[in-house]
C-alpha positions as CSV (number, residue, x, y, z in Angstrom):
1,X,0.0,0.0,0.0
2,X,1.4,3.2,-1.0
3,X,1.6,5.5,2.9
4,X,1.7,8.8,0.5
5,X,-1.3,10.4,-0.6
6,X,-1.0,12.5,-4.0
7,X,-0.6,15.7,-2.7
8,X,2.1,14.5,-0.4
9,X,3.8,12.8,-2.8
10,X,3.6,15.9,-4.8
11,X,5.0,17.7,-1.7
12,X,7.5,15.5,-1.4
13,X,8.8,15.7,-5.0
14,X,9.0,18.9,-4.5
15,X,10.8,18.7,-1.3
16,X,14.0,16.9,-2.8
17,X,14.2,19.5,-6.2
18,X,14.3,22.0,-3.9
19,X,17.0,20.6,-1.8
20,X,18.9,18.9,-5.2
21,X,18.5,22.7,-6.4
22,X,19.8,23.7,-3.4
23,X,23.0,21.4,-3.2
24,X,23.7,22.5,-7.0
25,X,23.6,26.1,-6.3
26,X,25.7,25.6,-3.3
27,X,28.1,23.4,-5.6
28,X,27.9,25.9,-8.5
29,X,28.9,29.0,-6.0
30,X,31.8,26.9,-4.4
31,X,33.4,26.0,-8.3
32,X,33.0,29.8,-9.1
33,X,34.8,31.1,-6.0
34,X,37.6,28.4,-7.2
35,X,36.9,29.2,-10.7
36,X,37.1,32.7,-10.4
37,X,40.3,33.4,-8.0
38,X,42.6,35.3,-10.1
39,X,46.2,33.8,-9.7
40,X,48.9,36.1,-9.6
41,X,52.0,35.8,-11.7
42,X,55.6,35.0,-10.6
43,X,58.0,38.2,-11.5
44,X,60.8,37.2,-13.8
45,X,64.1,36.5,-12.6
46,X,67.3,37.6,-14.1
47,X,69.8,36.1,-12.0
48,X,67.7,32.7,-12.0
49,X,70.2,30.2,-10.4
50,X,70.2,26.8,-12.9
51,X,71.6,23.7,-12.0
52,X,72.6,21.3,-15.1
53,X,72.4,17.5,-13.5
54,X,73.7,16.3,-17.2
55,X,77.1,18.3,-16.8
56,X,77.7,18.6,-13.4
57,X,81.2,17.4,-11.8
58,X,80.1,13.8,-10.7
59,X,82.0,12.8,-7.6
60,X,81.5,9.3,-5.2
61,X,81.3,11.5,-1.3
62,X,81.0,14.6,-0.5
63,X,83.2,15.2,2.5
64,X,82.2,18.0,4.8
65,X,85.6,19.3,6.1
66,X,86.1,20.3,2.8
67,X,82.8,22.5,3.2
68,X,82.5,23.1,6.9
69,X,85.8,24.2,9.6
70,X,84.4,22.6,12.5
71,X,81.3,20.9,14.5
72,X,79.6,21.8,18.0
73,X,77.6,19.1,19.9
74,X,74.3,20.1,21.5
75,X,72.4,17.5,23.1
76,X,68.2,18.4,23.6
77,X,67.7,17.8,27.4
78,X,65.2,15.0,28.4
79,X,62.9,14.9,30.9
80,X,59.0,13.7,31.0
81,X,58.1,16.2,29.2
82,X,60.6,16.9,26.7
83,X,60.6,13.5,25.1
84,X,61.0,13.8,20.7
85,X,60.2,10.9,18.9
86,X,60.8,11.9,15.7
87,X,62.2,16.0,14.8
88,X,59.7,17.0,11.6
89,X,61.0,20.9,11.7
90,X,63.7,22.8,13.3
91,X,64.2,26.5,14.0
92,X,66.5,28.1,15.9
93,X,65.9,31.8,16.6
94,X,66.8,34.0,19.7
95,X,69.1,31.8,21.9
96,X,66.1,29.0,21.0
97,X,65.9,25.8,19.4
98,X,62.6,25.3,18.2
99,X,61.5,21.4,17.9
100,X,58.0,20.3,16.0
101,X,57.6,16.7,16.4
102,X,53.9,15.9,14.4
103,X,54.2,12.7,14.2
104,X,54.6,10.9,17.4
105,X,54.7,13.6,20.9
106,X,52.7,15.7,18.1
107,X,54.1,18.6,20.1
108,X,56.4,22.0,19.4
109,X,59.4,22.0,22.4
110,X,61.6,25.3,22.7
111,X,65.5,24.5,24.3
112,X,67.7,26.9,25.2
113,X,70.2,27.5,22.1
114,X,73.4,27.5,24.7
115,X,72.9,23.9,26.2
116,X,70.1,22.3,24.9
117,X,68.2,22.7,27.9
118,X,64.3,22.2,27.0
119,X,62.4,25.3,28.3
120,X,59.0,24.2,27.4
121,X,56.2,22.8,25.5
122,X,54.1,25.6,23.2
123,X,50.4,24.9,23.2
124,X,48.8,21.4,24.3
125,X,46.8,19.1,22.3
126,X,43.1,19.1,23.2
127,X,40.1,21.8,21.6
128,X,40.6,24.8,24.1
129,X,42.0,28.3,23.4
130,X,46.3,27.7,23.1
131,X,45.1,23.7,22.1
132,X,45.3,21.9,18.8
133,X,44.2,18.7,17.5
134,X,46.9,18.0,14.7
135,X,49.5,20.2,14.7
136,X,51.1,20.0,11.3
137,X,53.8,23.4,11.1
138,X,54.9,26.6,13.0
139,X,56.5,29.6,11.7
140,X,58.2,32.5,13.6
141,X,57.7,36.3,13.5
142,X,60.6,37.8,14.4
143,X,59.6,41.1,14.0
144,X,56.9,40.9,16.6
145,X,58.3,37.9,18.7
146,X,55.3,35.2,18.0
147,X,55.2,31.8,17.5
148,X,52.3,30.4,14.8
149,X,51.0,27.2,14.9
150,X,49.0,25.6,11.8
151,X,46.2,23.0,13.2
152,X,45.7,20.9,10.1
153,X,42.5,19.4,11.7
154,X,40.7,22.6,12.5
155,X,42.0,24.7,10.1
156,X,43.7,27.4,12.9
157,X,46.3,29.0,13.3
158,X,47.1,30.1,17.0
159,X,49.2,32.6,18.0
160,X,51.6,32.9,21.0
161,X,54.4,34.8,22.7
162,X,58.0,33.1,22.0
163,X,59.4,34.1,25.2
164,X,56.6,33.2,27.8
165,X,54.6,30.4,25.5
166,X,51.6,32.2,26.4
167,X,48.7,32.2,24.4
168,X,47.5,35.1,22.4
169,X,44.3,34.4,20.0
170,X,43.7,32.4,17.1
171,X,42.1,32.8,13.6
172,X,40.5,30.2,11.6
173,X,41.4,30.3,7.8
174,X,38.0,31.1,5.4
175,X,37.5,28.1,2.9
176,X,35.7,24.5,3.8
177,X,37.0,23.2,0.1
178,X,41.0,24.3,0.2
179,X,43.0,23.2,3.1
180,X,46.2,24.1,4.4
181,X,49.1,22.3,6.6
182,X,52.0,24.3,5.8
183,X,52.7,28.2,7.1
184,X,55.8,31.1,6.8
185,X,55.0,34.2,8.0
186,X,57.0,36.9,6.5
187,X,57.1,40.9,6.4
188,X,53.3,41.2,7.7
189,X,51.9,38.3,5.1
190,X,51.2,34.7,5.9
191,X,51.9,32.0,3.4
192,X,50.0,28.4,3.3
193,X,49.7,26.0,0.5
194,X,46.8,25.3,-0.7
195,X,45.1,21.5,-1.1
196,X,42.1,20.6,-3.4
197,X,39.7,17.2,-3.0
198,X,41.6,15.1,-5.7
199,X,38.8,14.4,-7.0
200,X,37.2,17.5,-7.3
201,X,37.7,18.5,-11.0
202,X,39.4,21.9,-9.8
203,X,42.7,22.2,-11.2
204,X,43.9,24.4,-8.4
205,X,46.7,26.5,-6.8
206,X,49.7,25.9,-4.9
207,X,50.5,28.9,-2.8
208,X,48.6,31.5,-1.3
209,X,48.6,34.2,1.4
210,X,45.8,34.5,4.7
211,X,44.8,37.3,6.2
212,X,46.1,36.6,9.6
213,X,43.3,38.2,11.4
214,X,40.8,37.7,9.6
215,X,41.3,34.1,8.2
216,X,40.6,35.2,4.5
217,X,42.3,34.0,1.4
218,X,44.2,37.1,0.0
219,X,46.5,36.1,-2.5
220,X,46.9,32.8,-4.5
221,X,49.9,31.6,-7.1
222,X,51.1,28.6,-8.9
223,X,48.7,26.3,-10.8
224,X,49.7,22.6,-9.9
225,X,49.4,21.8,-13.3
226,X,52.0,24.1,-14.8
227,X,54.4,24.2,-11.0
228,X,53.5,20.4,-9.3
229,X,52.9,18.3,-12.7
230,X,49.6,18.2,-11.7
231,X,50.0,16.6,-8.2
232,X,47.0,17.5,-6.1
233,X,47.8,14.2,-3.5
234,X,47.9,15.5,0.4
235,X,51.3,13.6,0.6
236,X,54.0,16.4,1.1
237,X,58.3,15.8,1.2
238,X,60.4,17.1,4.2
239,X,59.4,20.6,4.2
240,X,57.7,23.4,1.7
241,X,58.9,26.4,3.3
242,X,62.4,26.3,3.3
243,X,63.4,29.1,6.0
244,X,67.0,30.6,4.5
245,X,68.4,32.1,8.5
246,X,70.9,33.7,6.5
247,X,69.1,36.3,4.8
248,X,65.7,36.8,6.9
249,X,64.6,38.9,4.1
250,X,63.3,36.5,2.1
251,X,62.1,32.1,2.0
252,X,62.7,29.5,-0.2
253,X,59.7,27.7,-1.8
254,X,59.2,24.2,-3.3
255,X,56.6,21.4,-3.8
256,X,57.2,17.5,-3.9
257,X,57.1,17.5,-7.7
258,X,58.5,21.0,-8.5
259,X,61.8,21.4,-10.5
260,X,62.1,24.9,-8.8
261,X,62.5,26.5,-6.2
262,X,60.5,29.9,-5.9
263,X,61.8,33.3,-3.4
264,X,59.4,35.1,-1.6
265,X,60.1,38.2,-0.2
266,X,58.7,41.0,0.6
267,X,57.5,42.5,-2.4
268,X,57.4,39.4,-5.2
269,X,57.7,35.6,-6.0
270,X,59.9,34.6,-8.4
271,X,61.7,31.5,-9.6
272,X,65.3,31.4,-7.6
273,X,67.1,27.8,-9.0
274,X,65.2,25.5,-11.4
275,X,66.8,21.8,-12.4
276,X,67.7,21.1,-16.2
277,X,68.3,17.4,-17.0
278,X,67.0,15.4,-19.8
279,X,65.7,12.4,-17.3
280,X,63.3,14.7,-15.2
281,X,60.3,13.0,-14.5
282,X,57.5,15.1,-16.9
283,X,53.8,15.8,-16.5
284,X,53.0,12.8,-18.4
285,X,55.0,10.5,-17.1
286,X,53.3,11.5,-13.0
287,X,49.9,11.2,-15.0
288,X,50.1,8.0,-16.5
289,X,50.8,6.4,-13.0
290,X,48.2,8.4,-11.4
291,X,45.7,7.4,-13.9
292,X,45.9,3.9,-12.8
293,X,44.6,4.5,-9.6
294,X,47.5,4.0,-7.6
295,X,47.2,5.9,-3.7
296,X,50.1,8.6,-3.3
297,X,52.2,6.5,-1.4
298,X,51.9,4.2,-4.0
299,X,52.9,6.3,-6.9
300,X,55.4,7.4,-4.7
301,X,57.0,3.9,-4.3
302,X,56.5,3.1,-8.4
303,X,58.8,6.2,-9.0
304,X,61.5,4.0,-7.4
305,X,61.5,1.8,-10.1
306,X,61.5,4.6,-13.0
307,X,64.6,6.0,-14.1
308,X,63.4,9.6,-13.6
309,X,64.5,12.3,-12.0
310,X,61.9,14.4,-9.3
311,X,61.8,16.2,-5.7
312,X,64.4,19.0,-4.4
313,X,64.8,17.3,-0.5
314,X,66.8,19.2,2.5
315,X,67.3,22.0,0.9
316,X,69.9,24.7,2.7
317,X,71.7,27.9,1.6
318,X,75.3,28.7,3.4
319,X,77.6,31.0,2.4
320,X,78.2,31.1,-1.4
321,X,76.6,27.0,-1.2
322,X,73.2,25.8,-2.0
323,X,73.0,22.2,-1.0
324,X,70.0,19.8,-1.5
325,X,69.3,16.5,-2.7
326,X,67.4,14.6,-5.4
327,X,65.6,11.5,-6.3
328,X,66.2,9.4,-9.3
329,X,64.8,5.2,-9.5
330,X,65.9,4.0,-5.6
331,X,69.0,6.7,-5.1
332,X,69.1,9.6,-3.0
333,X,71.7,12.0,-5.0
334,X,73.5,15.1,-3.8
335,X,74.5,18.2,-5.3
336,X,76.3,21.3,-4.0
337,X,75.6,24.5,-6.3
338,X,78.0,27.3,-5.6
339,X,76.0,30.8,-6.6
340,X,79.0,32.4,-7.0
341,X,81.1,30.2,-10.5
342,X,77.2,28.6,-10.9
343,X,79.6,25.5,-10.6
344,X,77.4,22.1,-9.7
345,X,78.9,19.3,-8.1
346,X,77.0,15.8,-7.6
347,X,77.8,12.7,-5.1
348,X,76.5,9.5,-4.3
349,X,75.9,10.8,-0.8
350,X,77.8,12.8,2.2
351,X,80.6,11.5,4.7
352,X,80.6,13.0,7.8
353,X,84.6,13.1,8.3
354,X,84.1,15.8,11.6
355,X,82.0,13.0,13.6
356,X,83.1,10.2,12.2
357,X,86.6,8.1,10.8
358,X,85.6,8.6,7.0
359,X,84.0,5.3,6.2
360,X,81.1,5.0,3.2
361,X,79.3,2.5,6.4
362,X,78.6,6.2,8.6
363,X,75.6,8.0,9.0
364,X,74.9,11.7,8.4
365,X,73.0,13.9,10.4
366,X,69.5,15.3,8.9
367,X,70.2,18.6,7.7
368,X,67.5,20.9,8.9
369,X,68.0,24.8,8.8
370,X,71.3,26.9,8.6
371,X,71.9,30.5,10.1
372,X,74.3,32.6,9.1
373,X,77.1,30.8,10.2
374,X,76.3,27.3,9.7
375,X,74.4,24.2,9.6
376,X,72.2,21.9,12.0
377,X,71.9,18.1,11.3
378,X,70.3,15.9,13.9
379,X,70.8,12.2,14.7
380,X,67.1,11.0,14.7
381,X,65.8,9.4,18.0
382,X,65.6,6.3,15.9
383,X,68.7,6.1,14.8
384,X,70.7,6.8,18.2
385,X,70.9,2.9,18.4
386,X,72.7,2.6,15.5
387,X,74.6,6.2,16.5
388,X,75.6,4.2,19.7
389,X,76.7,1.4,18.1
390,X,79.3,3.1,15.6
391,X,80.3,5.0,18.6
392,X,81.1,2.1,20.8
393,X,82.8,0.8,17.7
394,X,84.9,3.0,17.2
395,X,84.0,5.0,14.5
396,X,83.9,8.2,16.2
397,X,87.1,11.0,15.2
398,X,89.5,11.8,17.9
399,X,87.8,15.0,19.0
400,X,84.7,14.3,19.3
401,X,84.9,10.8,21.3
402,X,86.4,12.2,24.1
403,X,83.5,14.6,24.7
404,X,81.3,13.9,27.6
405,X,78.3,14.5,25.5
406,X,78.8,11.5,24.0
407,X,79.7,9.4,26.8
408,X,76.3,10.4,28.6
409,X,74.2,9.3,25.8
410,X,71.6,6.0,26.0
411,X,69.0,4.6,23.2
412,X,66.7,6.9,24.9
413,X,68.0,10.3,24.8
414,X,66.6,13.0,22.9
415,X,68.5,13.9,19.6
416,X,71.7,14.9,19.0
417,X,72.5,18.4,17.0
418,X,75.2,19.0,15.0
419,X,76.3,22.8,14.3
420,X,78.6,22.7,11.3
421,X,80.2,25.8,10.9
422,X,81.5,27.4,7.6
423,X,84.7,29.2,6.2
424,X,83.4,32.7,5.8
């Protein structure tokens, strides 16, 4: 027996057009905000830095006393609430080491620059005013002395004081459809990249700027398309904002699948290196495996098996150096660009000769952020087992096994920094 009579049926038809109507309209308005945001263009860039991986001296190590003069131990202190599981982001700014772990204490730690000694935590996890759910970056304003952190979950960023911790407010970024995880503040404007559904249809952007008090999208650059080869997965590398301490004026830029790496400053972007080699991995080639179906990770394993050449990792700036490294089939490559002769020079990989006897078998720290006088690597928490174990070896130079730094170390300390410092 049909339960609805004919004008409730009538009613009822009625009821869902209206709502299906209602849906579309809401869909149709949300594609032509996305449709409609006018990207701005990079500025051109005379002086663009370009690094030839066809022609560049190949070499089997890179040796770092023949780029650093010397090496300073700081150990992070542990207690029950310092304890890192895993360092995602470094900065160190003001006599402060500034730890992000996302991953496993899903906390940001400050230490005192001068001995390591942790200070405290910034922010809890939980819902509350100064709280996040998934903290996923922080960026420092150094003109104002505040801390931001980026809640991935909520879509916040909160603001705090770097020398007390305390909290000051937070502002929730304006858009249900693009999300963000990644933050630089710089010169009054805050930067965020910018993540569509996959499966969305929009072609989308890369970069853009936020209002920071009112939440709004300002500014937006970069089709992923043209910059990213059309990668719109939510699976990132190391870091997108690549902090250069040396020059505070301005930030380096780069996506997983970008061949360059973009400057912001102040008053434009613009393309600062860009890679040239006949094997990078091309538009096509990233489509054909996405079109398969294949999950990021996945696609991200496959490219181990391609001969192709993609991603700009651990990427510093010291002195007249750039340093980073590259991806091609299962390697991990090298290169050290010197701005000055545009010189490139490639490597299999990097031997730590300061820490270690020089021995292929070594480890090398984690390069994560350089100031103007050096470089910090860290020893990952997991990897102080196999840190002890070439230490008890005897793998460790002269100088630095007869520090009591190392001789106070267990499996369960905090990491280890490395401050390399360079000839001037």
């Amino acid at each position: 027996m049909n339960i609805f009579t004919k004008r409730e049926n009538i009613t009822f038809c009625l009821l869902i057009l209206f709502i299906f109507s209602s849906c579309l309209n809401k869909s149709n308005k949300r594609k032509d905000h996305v449709d409609s945001v006018h990207l701005q263009s990079l500025s051109p860039n005379e002086n663009l830095y370009v690094v030839d991986l066809d022609k560049g001296e190949k070499q089997k190590f890179f040796y770092l006393s023949n780029i650093f003069k010397k090496v300073q131990l700081i150990t992070l202190e542990d207690t029950d609430n310092s304890l890192i599981g895993y360092v995602s982001k470094l900065i160190v700014d003001k006599n402060y080491i500034f730890v992000l772990d996302k991953s496993i204490a899903k906390s940001l730690f400050v230490f005192r620059r001068e001995d390591g000694k942790f200070i405290r935590k910034i922010g809890t996890i939980g819902q509350g005013p100064g709280e996040y759910r998934d903290i996923s970056d922080f960026t420092v304003d150094r003109e104002h002395d505040i801390i931001y952190i980026m809640d991935s979950k909520t879509q916040r960023i909160s603001w705090f004081d770097i020398d007390s911790g305390k909290y000051i407010k937070s502002v929730k970024i304006k858009n249900d459809l693009i999300r963000s995880f990644h933050i630089q503040y710089l010169f009054g404007k805050m930067y965020a990249d910018a993540y569509y559904p996959p499966k969305s249809g929009f072609e989308g952007f890369l970069l853009r700027t936020i209002n920071i008090s009112t939440g709004e999208q300002e500014e937006c650059w970069m089709k992923a398309n043209q910059y990213n080869k059309g990668w719109k997965e939510m699976y990132f590398g190391k870091n997108i904002f690549l902090s250069n301490e040396a020059d505070l004026t301005s930030v380096r830029y780069n996506e997983l699948f970008m061949d360059t790496v973009v400057a912001l400053n102040s008053e434009k972007i613009t393309p600062y290196l860009t890679l040239k080699s006949k094997n990078l991995l091309r538009f096509e080639d990233l489509q054909k495996m996405l079109d398969t179906g294949k999950s990021g990770s996945e696609v991200i394993s496959s490219l181990k098996t391609v001969d192709k050449i993609y991603g700009i990792s651990d990427y510093l700036e010291f002195g007249k150096y750039i340093f980073f490294y590259y991806y091609q089939k299962n390697n991990i490559n090298a290169v050290l660009y010197n701005k000055e002769t545009r010189e490139t020079q490639m490597a299999d990989g990097c031997i730590d000769d300061f820490v270690f006897k020089p021995d292929p078998a070594t480890i090398l720290p984690n390069f994560y952020c350089a100031d103007k006088k050096g470089v910090y690597g860290i020893i990952q928490p997991h990897e102080m087992n196999r840190f002890l174990k070439l230490c008890r070896d005897g793998y460790l130079s002269d100088n630095i096994s007869k520090s009591s730094i190392i001789k106070n170390l267990t499996e369960a300390s905090n990491p280890v920094l490395f401050y390399y410092e360079y000839e001037e």
